[in-house]
Backbone as numpy.savetxt, mean C-alpha at the origin, in Angstrom:
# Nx Ny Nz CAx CAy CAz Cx Cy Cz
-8.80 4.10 -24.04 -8.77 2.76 -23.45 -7.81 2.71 -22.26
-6.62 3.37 -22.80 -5.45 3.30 -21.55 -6.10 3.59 -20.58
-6.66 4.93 -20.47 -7.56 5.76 -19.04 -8.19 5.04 -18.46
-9.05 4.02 -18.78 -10.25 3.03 -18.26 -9.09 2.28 -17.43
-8.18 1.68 -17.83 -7.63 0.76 -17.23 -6.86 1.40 -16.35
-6.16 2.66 -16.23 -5.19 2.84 -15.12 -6.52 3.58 -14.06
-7.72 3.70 -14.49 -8.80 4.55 -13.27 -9.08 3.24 -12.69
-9.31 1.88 -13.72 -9.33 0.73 -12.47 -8.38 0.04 -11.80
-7.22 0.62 -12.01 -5.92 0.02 -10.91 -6.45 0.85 -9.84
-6.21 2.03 -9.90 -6.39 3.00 -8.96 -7.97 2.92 -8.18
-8.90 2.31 -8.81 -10.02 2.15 -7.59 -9.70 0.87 -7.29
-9.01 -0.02 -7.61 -8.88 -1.85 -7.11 -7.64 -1.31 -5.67
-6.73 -0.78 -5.76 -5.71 -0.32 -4.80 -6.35 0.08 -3.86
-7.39 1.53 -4.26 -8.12 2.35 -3.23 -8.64 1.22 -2.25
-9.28 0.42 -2.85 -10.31 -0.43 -2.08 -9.25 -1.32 -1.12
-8.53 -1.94 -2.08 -7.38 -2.58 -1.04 -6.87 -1.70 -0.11
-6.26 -0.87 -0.19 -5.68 -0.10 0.15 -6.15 0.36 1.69
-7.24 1.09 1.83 -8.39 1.77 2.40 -9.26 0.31 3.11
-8.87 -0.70 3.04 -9.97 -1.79 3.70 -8.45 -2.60 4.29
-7.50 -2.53 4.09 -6.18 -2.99 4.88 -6.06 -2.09 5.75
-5.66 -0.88 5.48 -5.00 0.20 6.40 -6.27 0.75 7.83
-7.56 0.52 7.47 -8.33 0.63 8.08 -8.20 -0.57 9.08
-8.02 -1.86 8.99 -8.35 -3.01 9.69 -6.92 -2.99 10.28
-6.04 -2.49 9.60 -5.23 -2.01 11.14 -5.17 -0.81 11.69
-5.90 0.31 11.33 -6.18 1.30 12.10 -7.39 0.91 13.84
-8.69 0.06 12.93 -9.37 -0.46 13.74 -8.84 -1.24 15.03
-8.02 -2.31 14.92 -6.69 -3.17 15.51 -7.56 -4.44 15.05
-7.92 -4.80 13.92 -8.61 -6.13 13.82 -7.73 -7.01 14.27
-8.12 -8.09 14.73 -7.37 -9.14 15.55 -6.32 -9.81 14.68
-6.43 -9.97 13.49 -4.98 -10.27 12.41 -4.54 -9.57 12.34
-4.64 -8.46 12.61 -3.80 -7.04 12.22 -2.64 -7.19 12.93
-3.14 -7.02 14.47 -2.41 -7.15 15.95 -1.31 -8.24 15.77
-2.06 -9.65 15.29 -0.97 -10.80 15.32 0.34 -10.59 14.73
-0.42 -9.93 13.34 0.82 -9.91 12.29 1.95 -8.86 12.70
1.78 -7.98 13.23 2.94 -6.84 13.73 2.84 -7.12 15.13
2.29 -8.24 16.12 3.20 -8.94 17.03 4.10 -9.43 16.78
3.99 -10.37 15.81 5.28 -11.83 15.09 5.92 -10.90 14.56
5.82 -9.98 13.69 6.95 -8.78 13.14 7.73 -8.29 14.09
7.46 -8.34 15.63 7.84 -8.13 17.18 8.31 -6.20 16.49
8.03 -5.33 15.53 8.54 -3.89 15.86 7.46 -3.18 16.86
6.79 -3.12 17.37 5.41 -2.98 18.45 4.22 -2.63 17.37
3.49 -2.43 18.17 1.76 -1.78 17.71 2.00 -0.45 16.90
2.99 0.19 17.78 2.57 1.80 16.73 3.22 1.72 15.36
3.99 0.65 15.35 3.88 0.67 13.59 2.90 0.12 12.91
2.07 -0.63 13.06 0.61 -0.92 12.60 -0.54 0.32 12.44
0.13 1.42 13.72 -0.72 2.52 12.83 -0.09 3.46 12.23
0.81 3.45 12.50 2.03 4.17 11.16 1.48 3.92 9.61
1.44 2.39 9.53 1.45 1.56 8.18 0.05 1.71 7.96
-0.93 1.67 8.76 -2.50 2.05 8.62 -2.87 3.92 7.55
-2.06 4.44 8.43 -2.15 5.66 8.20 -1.13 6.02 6.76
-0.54 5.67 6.17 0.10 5.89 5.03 -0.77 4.66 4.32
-1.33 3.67 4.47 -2.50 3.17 3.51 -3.05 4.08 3.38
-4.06 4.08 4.27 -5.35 4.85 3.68 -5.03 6.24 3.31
-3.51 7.13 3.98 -3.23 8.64 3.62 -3.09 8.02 1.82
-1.91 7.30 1.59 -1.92 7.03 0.47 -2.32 6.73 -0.81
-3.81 6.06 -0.14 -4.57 5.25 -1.06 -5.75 7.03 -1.87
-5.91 7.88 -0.60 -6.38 8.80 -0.60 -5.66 9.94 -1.86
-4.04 9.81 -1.40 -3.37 10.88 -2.25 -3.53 10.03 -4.13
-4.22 8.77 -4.35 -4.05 8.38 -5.82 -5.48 9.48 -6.19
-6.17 9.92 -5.99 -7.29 10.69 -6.31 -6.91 12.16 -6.21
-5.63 12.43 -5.89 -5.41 14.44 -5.73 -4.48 14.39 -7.19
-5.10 15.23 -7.77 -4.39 15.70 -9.12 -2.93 16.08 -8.74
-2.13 15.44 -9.21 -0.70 16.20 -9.39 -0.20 15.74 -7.67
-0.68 14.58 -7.30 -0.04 14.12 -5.96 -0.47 12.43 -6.37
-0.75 11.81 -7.35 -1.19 10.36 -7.39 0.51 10.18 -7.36
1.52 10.54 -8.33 3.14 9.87 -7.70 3.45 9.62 -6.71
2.97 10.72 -5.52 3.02 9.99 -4.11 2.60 9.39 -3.50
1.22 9.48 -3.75 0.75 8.46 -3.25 1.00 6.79 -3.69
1.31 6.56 -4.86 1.52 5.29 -5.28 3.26 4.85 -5.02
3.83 6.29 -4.76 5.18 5.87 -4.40 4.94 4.92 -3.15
4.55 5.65 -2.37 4.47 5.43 -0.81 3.99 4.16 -0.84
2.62 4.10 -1.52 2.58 1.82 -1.40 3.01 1.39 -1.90
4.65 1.69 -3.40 5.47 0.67 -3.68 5.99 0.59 -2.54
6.46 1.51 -1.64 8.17 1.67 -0.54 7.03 0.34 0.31
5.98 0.57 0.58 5.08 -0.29 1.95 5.05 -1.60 1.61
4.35 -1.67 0.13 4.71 -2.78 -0.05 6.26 -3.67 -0.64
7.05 -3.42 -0.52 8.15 -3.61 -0.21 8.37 -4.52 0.96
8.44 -3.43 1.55 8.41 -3.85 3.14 7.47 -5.20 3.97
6.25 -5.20 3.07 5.69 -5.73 3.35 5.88 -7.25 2.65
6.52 -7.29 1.71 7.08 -8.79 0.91 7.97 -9.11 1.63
8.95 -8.11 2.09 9.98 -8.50 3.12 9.40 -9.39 4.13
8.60 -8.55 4.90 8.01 -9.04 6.06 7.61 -10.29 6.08
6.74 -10.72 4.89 6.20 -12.41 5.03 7.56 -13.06 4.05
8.37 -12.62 3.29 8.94 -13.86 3.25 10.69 -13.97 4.53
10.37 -13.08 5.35 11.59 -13.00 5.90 11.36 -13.60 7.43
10.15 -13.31 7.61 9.46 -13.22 9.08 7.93 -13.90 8.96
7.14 -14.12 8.20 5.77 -14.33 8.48 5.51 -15.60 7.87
6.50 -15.35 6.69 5.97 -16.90 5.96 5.93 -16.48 4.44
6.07 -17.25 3.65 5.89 -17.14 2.26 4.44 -16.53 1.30
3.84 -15.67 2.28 2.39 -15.48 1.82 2.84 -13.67 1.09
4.00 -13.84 0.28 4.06 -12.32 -0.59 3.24 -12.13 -1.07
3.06 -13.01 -1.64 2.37 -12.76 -3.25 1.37 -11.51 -3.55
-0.05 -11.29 -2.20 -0.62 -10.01 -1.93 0.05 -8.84 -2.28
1.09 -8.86 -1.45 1.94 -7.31 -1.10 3.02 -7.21 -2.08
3.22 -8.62 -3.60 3.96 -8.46 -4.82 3.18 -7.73 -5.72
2.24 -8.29 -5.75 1.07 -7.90 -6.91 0.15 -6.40 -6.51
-0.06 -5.93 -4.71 -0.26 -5.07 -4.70 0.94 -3.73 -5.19
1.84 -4.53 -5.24 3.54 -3.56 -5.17 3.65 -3.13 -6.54
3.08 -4.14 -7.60 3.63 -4.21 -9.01 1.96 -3.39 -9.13
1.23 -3.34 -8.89 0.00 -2.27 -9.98 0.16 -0.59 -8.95
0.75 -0.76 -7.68 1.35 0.54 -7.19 2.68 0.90 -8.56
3.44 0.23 -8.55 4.49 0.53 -9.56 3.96 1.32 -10.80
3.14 0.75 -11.61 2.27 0.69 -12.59 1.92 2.02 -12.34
1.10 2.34 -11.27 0.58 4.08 -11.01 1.90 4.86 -10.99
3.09 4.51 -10.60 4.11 5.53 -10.38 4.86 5.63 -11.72
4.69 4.27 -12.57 4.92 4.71 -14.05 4.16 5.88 -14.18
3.16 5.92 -14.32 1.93 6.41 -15.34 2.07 7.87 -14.51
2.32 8.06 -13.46 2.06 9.72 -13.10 3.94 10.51 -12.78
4.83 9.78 -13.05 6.05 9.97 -13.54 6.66 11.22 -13.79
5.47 11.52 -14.67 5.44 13.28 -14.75 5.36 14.39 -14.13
4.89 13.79 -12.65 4.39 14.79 -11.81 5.82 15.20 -10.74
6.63 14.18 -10.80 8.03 14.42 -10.15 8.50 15.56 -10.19
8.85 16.45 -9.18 9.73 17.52 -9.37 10.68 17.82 -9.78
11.43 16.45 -10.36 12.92 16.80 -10.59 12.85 16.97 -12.59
């Protein structure tokens, strides 16, 4: 039962994941706005594009899903920062995407080198 449920965090993320990081890889026109008003320029929109979808990619490599789910807790982080510090109170996305990333970095824990 556990398995069913952590293979559908991990395809609900993918999809998020991989359909965000893409629409700012693309430069969809909210994309652009939102890391204008963030004023750090454009190439961090594809910085943050490219560790989505690299990321969302590494939850499917055996014995690399810890990093990958690390990498969208640290993003989304950043990204709760961002709207409640700078954008506006609209976390809640980038809490709840943060907390079922968490959830994957429980569950593959094991794979840590240390």
């Amino acid at each position: 039962m556990n398995t069913y449920i952590f293979l559908a965090v991990r395809g609900l993320l993918t999809v998020a994941f991989v359909a965000a990081g893409g629409a700012k890889l693309a430069g969809v026109d909210m994309m652009v706005a939102t890391f204008e008003a963030v004023g750090v320029g454009q190439w961090f929109r594809y910085v943050t594009g490219v560790i989505e979808v690299g990321a969302a990619g590494l939850l499917w490599v055996p014995g690399r899903q810890v990093f990958g789910a690390g990498l969208l807790v640290i993003t989304m982080i950043g990204a709760a920062l961002a709207h409640l510090v700078i954008l506006g109170p609209s976390a809640v996305p980038a809490l709840v995407l943060g907390a079922l990333s968490a959830v994957l970095l429980w569950r593959h824990r094991d794979q840590l080198p240390i």
